[in-house]
C-alpha positions in Angstrom: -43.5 31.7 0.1 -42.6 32.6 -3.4 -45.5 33.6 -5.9 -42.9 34.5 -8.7 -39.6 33.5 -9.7 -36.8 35.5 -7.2 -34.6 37.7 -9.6 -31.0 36.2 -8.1 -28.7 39.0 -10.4 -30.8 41.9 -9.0 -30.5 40.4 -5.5 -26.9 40.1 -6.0 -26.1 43.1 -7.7 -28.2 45.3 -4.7 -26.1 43.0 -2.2 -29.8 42.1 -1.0 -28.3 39.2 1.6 -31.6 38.6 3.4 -33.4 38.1 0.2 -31.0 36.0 -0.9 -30.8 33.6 2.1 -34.8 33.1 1.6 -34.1 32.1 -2.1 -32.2 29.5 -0.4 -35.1 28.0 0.6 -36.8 27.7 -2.4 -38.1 24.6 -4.5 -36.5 25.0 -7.4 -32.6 23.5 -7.4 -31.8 26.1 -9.7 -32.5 29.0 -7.9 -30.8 27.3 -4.9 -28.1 27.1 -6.4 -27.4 30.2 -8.2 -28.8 31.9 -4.7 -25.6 30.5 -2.8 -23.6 31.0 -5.7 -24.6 34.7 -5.6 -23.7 34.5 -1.7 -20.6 33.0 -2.0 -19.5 35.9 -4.5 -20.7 38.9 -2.5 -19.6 37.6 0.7 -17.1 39.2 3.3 -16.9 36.6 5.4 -19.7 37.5 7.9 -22.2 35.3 6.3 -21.6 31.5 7.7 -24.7 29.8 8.9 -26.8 29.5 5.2 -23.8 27.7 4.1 -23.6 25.6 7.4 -27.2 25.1 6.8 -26.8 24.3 3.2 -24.3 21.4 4.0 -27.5 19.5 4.5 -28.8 20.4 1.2 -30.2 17.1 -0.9 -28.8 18.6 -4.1 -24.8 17.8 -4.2 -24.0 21.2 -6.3 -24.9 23.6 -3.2 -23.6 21.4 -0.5 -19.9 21.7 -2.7 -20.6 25.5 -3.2 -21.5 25.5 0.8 -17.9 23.4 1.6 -16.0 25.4 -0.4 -17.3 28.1 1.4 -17.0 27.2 4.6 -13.3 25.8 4.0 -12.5 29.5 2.7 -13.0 30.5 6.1 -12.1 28.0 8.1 -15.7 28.0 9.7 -15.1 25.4 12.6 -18.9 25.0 13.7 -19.0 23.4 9.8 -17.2 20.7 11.2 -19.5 17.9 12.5 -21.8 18.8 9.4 -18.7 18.0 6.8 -17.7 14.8 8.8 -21.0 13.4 7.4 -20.2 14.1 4.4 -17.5 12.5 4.0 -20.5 9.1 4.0 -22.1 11.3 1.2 -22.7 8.6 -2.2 -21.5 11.7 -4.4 -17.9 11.3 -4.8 -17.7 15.3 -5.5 -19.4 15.6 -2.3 -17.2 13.9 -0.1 -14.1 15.6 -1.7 -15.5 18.8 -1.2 -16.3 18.0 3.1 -12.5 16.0 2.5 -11.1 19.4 1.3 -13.2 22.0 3.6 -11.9 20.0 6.6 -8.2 19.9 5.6 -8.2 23.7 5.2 -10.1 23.9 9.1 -7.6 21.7 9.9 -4.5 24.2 9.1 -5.6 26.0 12.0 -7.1 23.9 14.7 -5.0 20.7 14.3 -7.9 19.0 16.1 -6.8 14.5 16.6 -10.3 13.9 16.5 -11.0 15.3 13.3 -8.1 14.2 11.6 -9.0 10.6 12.6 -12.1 11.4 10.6 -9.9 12.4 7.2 -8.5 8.8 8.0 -11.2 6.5 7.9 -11.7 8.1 4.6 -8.0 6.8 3.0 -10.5 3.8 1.6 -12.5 6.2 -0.8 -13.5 4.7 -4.1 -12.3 7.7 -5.6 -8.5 8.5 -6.5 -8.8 12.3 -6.0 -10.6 12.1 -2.5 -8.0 9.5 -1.3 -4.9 12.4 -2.3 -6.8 14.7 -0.5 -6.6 12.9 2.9 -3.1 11.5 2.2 -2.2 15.3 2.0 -3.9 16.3 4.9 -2.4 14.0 7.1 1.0 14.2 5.9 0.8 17.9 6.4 0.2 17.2 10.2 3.5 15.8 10.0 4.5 13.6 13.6 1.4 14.4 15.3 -0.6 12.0 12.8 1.1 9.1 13.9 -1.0 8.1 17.4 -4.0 8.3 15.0 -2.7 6.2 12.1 -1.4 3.6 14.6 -4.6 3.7 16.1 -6.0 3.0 12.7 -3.7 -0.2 12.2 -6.5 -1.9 13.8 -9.3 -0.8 11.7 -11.5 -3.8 10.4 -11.0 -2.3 6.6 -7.9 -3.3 5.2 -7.6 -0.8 2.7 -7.4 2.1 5.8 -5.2 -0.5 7.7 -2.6 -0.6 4.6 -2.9 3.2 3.9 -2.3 3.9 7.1 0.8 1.6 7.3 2.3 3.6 4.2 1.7 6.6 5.5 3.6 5.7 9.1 6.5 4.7 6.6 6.5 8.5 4.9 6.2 10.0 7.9 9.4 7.6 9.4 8.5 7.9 13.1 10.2 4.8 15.5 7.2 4.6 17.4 5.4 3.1 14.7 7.9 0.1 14.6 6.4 -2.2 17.8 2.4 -1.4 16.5 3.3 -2.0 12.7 5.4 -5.3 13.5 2.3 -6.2 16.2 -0.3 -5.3 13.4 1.4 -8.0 11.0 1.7 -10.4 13.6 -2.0 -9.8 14.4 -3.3 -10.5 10.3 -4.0 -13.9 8.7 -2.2 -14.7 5.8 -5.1 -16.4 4.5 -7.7 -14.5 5.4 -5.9 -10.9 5.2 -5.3 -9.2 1.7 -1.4 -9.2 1.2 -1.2 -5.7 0.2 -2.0 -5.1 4.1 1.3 -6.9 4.5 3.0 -5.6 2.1 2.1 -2.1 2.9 3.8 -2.6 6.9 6.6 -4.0 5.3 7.2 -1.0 3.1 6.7 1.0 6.4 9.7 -0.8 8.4 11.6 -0.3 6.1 11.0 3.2 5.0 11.6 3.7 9.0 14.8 2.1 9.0 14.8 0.5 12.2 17.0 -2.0 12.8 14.6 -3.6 15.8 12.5 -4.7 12.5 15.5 -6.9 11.1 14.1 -10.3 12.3 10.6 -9.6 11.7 11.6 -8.3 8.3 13.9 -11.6 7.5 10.4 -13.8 8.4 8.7 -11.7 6.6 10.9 -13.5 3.7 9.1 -16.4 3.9 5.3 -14.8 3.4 2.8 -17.1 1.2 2.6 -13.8 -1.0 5.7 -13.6 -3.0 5.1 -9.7 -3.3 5.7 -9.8 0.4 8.9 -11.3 0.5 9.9 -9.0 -2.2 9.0 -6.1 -0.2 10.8 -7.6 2.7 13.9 -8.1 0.9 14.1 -4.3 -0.4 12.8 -2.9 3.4 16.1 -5.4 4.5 18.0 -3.7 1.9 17.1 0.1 3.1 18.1 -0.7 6.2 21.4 -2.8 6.3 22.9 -3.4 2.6 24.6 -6.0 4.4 21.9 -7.9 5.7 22.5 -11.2 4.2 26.4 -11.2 5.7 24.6 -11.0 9.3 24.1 -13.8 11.5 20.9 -13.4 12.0 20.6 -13.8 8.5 22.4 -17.4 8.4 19.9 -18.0 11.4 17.1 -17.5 9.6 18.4 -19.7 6.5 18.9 -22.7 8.9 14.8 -22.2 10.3 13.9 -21.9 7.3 15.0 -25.4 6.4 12.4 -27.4 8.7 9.7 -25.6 6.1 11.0 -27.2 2.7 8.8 -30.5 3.3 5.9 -28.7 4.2 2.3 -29.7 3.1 1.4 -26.6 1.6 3.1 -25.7 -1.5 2.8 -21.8 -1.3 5.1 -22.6 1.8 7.3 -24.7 -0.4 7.8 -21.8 -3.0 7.8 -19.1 -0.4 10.8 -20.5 1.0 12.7 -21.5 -2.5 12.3 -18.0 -2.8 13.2 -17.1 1.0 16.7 -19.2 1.0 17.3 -17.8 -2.8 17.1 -14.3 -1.4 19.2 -14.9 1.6 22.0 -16.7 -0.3 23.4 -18.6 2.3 25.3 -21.3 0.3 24.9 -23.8 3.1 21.4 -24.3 2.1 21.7 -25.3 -1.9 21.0 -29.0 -1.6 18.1 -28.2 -0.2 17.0 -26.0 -2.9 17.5 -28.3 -5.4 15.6 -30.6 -3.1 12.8 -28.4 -4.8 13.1 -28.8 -8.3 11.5 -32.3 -8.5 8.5 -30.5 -6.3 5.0 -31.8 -7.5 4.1 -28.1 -8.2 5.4 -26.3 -11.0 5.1 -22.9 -9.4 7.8 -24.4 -6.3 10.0 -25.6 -9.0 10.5 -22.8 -11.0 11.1 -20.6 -7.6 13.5 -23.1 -6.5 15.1 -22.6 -10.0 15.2 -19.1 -9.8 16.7 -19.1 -6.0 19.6 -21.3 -7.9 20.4 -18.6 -10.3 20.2 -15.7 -7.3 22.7 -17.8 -5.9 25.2 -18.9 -8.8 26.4 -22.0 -6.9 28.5 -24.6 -9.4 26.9 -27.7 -7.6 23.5 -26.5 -9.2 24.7 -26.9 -12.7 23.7 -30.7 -13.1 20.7 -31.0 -11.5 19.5 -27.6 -13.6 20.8 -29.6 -16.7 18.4 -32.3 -15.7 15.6 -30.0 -15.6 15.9 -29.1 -19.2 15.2 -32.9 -20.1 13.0 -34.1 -17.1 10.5 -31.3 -16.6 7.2 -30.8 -18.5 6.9 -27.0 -17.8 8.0 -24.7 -20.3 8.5 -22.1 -17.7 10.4 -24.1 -15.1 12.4 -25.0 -18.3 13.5 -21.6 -19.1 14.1 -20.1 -15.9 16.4 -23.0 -15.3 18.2 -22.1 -18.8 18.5 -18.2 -17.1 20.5 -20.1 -14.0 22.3 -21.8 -15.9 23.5 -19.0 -18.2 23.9 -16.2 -15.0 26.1 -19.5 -13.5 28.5 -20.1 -16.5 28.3 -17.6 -18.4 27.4 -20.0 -21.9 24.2 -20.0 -23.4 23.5 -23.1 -25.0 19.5 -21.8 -25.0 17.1 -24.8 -23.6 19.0 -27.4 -25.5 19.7 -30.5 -23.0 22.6 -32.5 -25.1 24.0 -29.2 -25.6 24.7 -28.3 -22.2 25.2 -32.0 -21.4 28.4 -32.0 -23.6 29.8 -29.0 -22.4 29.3 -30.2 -19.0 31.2 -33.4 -19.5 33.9 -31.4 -20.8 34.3 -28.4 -18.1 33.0 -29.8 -14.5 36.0 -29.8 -13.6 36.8 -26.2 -13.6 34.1 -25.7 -11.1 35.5 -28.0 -8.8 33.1 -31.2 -9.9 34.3 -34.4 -9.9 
């Protein structure tokens, strides 16, 4: 017990260890504090178990001093302590344990701990989240059991980190569990950035055994979906859409333009717009008298992806007909990437020059 206030700079300056460690135990957060402080600075690496023990302190200024201790030295009985702090409230706190255990983990490479670092890739807090993504990225190939473990985790924000990070690291054994994990989520009950995230990761993997999933994947409710799985199909033929799997896919899609649900509707204006496959334009334009504005203006914009004369009419139309100021000017952009003219959103315009040049696309 202390019946006056320990003098930490005398302690330190006499390298007075024992009476140092017995200041840790004081009442006073202060003198706590500047007590490990004091140790950390005099320390020659054969002082370990006050900062294990301070790990546990309630004040989260020594348990940071105790990580970054600890981490210094690559003190592996710290390790169960630092995994629960990485549950800590104090965001400092957790980054501290994140960091300690990266730099025990330069050494020991232990599975079990880096599945730990993982569960952590949903932190609330930017800088703790780099901290893990650079951990496991530094364990290169032998992180990706553990992140394709974590592709079933019931968090969706681990489940789409992990995804990514199976992409940077570009290992073919993630292709089956990513392509399963997909399969395995709910469109609309699963966040899409979970989707969009395993799409990333095909592609960034470049394996061509994802090439049908990823050409499905078109056809996702979530528009940002489809756009992912048009640039992963991109990465890894630039010639997907000359395939016949492509074509194949085009013709499925089809059976899906009279569906109920109008996120299907548009998913696939944008699906057959992407593909191109020129066999499937009438049914596009099927899609710009849609009920839903939100179909008709991606069926608009599949037109102008596709530049196909026989949409110049109907697009025409659209400028008179439809109420939308939206669908309205994203049919005057397919109009103008088709001819070439810009007549702006003015109907009798176009109409006129219409009359006067259908022929030259081979109207009659």
């Amino acid at each position: 017990m202390w019946f006056s206030k320990p003098n930490i700079e005398n302690m330190k300056r006499n390298r007075d260890v024992e009476g140092l460690i017995k200041a840790l135990n004081h009442k006073d957060d202060r003198i706590r504090f500047d007590a490990i402080c004091a140790l950390r600075d005099i320390n020659d690496g054969k002082i370990k178990e006050p900062f294990i023990l301070d790990l546990q302190d309630k004040n989260s200024s020594i348990c940071i001093i105790a990580a970054e201790v600890l981490g210094n030295m690559k003190e592996r009985r710290a390790i169960k302590y630092l995994i629960q702090l990485l549950s800590n409230e104090n965001a400092d706190v957790r980054g501290a344990a994140i960091w300690a255990l990266g730099e025990i983990l330069q050494e020991i490479k232990d599975i079990q701990v880096l599945e730990h670092i993982i569960s952590v890739l949903n932190d609330k807090y930017i800088n703790n989240k780099e901290l893990a993504r650079q951990i496991i990225e530094d364990f290169g190939k032998q992180a990706v059991e553990p992140l394709i473990k974590a592709l079933n985790h019931e968090d969706p924000e681990i489940v789409a980190e992990s995804a990514f990070m199976l992409g940077e690291i570009g290992d073919v054994r993630a292709v089956e569990p990513l392509i399963q994990a997909f399969q395995n989520s709910d469109p609309n009950d699963s966040e899409p950035n979970v989707r969009e995230a395993i799409v990333f990761a095909l592609g960034e993997i470049g394996d061509k055994r994802a090439i049908n999933f990823l050409l499905q994947a078109l056809k996702d409710i979530d528009l940002v979906v489809g756009y992912a799985a048009e640039n992963a199909l991109g990465q890894i033929n630039p010639k997907w859409r000359d395939t016949e799997e492509a074509k194949i896919a085009a013709k499925n899609f089809i059976s899906f333009i009279k569906d109920d649900d109008p996120n299907v509707r548009q998913a696939i204006a944008f699906a057959l717009g992407v593909i191109g496959d020129r066999e499937t334009v009438e049914h596009i334009l099927s899609l710009l008298n849609d009920k839903y504005s939100r179909v008709r203006l991606e069926a608009a914009r599949a037109l102008k992806y596709m530049k196909d004369p026989r949409a110049i009419e109907p697009l025409i139309q659209v400028l008179e007909d439809d109420k939308n100021s939206d669908v309205r000017n994203e049919a005057k952009r397919a109009l103008e990437e088709i001819t070439g003219q810009n007549f702006g959103i003015k109907y009798h315009k176009w109409k006129m020059w219409w009359q006067e040049n259908k022929s030259k696309f081979g109207i009659a």
